[in-house]
BAPA-803899 format. One record per residue (C-alpha): x, y, z; residue in one letter. Coordinates in Angstrom, 3 decimals. Layout:
<dolos>
<px = X, py = Y, pz = Z, resn = A>
...
</dolos>
This chain:
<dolos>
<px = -0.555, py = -7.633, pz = -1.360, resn = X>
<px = -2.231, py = -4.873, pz = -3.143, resn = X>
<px = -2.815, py = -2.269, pz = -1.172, resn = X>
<px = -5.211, py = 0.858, pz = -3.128, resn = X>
<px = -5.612, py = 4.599, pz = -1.418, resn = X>
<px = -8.362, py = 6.848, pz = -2.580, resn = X>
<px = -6.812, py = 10.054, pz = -3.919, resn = X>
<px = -8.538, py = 13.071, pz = -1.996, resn = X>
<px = -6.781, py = 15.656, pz = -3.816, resn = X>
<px = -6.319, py = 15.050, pz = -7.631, resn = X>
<px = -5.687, py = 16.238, pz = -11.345, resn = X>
<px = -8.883, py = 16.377, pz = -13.841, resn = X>
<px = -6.298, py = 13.370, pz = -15.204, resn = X>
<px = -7.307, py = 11.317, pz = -11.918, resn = X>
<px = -3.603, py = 11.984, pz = -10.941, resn = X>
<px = -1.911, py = 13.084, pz = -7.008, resn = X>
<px = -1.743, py = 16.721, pz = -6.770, resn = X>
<px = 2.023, py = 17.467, pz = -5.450, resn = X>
<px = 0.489, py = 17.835, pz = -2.050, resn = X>
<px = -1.654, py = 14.308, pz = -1.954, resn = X>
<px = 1.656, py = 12.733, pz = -3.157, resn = X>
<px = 3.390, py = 13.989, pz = -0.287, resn = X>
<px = 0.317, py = 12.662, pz = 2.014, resn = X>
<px = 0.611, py = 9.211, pz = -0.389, resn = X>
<px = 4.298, py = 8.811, pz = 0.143, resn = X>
<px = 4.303, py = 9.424, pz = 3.896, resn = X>
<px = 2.136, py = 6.676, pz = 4.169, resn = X>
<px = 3.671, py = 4.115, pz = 2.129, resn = X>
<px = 6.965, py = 4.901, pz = 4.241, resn = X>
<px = 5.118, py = 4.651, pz = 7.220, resn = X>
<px = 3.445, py = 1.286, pz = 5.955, resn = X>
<px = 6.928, py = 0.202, pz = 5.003, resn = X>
<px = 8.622, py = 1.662, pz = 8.218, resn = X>
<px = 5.681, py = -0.693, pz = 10.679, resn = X>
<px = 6.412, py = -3.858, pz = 8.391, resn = X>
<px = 10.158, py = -3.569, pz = 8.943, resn = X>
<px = 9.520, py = -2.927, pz = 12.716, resn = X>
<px = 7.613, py = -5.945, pz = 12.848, resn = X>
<px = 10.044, py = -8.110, pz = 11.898, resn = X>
<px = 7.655, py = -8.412, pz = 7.870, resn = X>
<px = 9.879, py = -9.144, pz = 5.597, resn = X>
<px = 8.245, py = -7.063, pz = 2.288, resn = X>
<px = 9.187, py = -6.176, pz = -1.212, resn = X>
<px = 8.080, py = -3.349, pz = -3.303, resn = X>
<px = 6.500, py = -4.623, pz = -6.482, resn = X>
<px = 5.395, py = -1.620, pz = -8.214, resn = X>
<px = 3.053, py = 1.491, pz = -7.326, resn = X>
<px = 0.486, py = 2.417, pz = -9.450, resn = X>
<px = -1.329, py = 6.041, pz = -9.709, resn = X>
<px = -4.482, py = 6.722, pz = -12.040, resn = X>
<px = -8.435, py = 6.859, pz = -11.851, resn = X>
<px = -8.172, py = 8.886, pz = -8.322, resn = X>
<px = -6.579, py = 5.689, pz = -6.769, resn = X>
<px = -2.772, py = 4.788, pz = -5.367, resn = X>
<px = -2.032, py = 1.293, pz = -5.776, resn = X>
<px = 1.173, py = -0.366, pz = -4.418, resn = X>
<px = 1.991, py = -3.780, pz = -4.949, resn = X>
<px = 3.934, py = -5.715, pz = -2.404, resn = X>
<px = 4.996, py = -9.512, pz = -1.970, resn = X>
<px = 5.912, py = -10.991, pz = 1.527, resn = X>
<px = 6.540, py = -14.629, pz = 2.550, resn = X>
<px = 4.654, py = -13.857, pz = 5.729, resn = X>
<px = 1.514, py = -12.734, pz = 4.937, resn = X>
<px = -0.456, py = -13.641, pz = 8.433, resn = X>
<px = 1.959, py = -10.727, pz = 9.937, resn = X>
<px = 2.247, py = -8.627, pz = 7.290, resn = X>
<px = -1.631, py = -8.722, pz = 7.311, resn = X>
<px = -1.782, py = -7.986, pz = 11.072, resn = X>
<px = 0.655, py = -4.806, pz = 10.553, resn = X>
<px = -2.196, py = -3.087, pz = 7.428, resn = X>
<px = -4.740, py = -3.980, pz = 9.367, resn = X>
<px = -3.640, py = -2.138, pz = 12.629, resn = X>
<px = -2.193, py = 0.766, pz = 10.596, resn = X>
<px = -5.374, py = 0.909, pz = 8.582, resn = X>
<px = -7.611, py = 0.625, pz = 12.035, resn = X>
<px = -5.459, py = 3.417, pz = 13.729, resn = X>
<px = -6.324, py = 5.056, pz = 10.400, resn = X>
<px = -2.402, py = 6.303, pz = 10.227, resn = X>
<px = -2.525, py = 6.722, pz = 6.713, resn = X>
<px = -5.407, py = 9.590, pz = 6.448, resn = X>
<px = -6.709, py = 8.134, pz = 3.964, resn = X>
<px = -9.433, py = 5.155, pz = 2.994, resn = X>
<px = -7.698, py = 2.200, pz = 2.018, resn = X>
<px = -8.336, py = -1.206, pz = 1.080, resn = X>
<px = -6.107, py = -4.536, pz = 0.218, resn = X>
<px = -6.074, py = -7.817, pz = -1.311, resn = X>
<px = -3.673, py = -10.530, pz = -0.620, resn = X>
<px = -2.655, py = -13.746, pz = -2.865, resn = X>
<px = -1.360, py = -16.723, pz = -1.959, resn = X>
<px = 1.158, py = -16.836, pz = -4.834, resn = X>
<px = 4.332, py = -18.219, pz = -3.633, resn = X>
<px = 5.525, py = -19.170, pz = -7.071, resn = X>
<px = 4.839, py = -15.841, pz = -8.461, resn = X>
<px = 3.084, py = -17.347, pz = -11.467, resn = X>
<px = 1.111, py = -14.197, pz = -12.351, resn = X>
<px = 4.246, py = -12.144, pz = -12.491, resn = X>
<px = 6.162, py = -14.347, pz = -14.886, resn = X>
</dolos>
């Protein structure tokens, strides 16, 4: 997965403000927190910050549910802020070699 945040609160460099990381943060725990309640087995890839946008990257060998979790958290909007993901089918990991 790749999960991208708009900043609401950032540098002229397109960076978090201290306070929008704190926002940012809380809602990757909270993202990470719902998957791990779920039963989602997820790893943390990388996370990304630049051009007013948070990226995380994530893999998971259960997508369906780990798709289910974003999408409720994203729908209940717990994460204050607009976000969007992709997902790809990638269970060889080809693009990360």
């Amino acid at each position: 997965f790749e999960i991208e945040f708009d900043l609401e609160d950032q540098t002229n460099e397109g960076l978090t403000t201290n306070a929008e990381a704190d926002v940012l943060n809380t809602a990757e725990d909270l993202l990470m927190d719902k998957w791990q309640q779920a039963g989602v087995g997820v790893h943390f890839i990388a996370r990304q910050t630049w051009n007013g946008k948070r990226i995380i990257d994530c893999y998971t060998d259960n997508k369906d549910a780990a798709e289910a979790t974003l999408k409720t958290c994203i729908e209940q909007d717990l994460f204050k802020r607009t976000c969007r993901y992709t997902q790809n089918n990638e269970p060889s990991w080809d693009t990360a070699k």
